[in-house]
N, C-alpha and C positions, 0 to 999 in steps of 0.2 A: 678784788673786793676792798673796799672801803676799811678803814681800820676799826673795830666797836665804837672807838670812844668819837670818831666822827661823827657815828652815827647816832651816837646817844647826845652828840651837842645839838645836830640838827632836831634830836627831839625834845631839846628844854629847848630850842628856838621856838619849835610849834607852840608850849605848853602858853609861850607868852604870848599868844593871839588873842587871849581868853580876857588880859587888863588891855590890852590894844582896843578890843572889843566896846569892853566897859569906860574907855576914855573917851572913843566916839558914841556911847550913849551918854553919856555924860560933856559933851559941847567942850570937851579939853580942848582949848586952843594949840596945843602944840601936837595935839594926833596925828596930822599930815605927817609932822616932820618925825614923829615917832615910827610912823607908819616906814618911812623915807630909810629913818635908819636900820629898821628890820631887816627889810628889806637888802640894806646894803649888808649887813653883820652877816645875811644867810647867803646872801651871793658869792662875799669872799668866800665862804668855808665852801661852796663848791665849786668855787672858784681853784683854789687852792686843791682841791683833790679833785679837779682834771673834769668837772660833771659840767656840761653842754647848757643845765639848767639854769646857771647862773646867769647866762644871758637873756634867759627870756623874766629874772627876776631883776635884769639891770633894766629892761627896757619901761617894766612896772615901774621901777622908781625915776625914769626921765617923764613916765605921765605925768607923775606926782609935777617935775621941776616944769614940765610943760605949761601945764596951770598956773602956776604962780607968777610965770611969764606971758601970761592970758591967753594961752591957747587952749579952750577951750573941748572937750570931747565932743565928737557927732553925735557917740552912744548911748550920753548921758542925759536922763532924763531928770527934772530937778520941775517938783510943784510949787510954784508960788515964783516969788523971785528971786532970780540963778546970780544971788551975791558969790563974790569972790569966794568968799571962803564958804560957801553950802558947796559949790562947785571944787573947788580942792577939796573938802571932805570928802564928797561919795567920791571923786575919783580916786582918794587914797583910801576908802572904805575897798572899794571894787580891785584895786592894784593887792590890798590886804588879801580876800576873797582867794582874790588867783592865785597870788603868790604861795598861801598856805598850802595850797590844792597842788599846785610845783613842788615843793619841798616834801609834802606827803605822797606824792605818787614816784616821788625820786626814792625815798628812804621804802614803803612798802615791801617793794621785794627784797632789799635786805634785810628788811626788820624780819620778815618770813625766813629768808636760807638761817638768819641768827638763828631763830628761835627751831627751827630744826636741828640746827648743829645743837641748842641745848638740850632737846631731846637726844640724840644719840650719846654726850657726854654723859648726860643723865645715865643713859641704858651703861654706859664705861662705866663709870663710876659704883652705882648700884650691881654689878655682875665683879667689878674689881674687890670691893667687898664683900661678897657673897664667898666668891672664893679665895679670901685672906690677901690677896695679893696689894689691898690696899688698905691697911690696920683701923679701923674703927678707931675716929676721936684721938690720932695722934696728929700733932704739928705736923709737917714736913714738905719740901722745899717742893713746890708744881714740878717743876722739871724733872727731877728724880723720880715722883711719883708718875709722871708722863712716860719716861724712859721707863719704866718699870711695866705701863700699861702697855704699850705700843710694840714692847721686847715679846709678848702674851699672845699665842696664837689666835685663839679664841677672841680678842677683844681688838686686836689690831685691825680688824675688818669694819668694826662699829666709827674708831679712831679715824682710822683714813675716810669713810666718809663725812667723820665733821672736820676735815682739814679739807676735803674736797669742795664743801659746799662755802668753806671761810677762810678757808687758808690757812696756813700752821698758824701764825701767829695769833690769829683771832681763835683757833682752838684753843691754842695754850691760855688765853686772858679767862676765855670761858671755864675753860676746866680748873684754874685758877683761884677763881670767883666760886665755883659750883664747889672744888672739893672739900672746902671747909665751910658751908653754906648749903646745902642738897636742895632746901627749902627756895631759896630766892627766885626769884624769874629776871631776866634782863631786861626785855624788848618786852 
């Protein structure tokens, strides 16, 4: 499993499709190449944690260089007249499209096992306080309080499944985050 914070960069990668968007409604000259480096910024990071995906978001961005070297798409259909740059537009409009659609369907099922693991931490936490074993509203250091939960017949079973579904570490970041926070949501 991917580490949280992976996964939470790929999701302010997505969030910025939305001015990407707005720049190709707005005739921004430089959208391609904005588009270009999304694209690259999201490939390295799955690049970099081993995901297959990245190559189908490097191939979107040689469309992009494709064009600018006048090769034109088959697929691409353009009204009126197919200038240089209407035609690098929608092809890096369309490279946009996919690419987001890659990185959302990469991160999906993790953002799901996440937010199940938040759910069972939730149930640790809320049952660790119910039965004192986790003091209401004091400081205290995840781990110790982790070692404390997981040491607890009753709750060790909720535990190993959110280390099942995310692996210890990304348990511990969530229970982390969750035990002095109960309110927050992650994913």
């Amino acid at each position: 499993m991917l580490k949280i914070a992976v996964i939470e960069q790929l999701l302010s990668f997505s969030l910025e499709v939305q001015a990407l968007v707005d720049a190709f409604a707005g005739s921004d000259p430089e959208f391609s190449s904005n588009v270009a480096g999304w694209l690259q910024k999201s490939g390295q990071l799955l690049a970099a944690n081993r995901l297959p995906a990245a190559s189908e978001l490097a191939v979107l961005r040689g469309s992009i260089f494709a064009v600018a070297r006048g090769a034109y798409p088959t697929d691409l259909m353009i009204t009126g007249q197919p200038s240089t740059r209407k035609v690098r537009n929608a092809t890096a409009f369309n490279a946009l499209r996919k690419g987001e659609e890659i990185v959302r369907t990469t991160i999906r099922p993790l953002a799901l096992q996440i937010g199940n693991a938040e759910t069972r931490i939730r149930q640790v936490i809320a049952i660790a306080r119910e039965r004192q074993i986790l003091p209401q509203n004091v400081e205290e250091d995840a781990m110790t309080a982790w070692s404390r939960v997981t040491a607890d017949q009753q709750l060790r079973p909720l535990a190993a499944e959110a280390v099942d579904l995310v692996g210890r570490e990304n348990a511990l970041v969530l229970f982390a985050r969750l035990l002095h926070a109960p309110e927050a949501s992650l994913v």
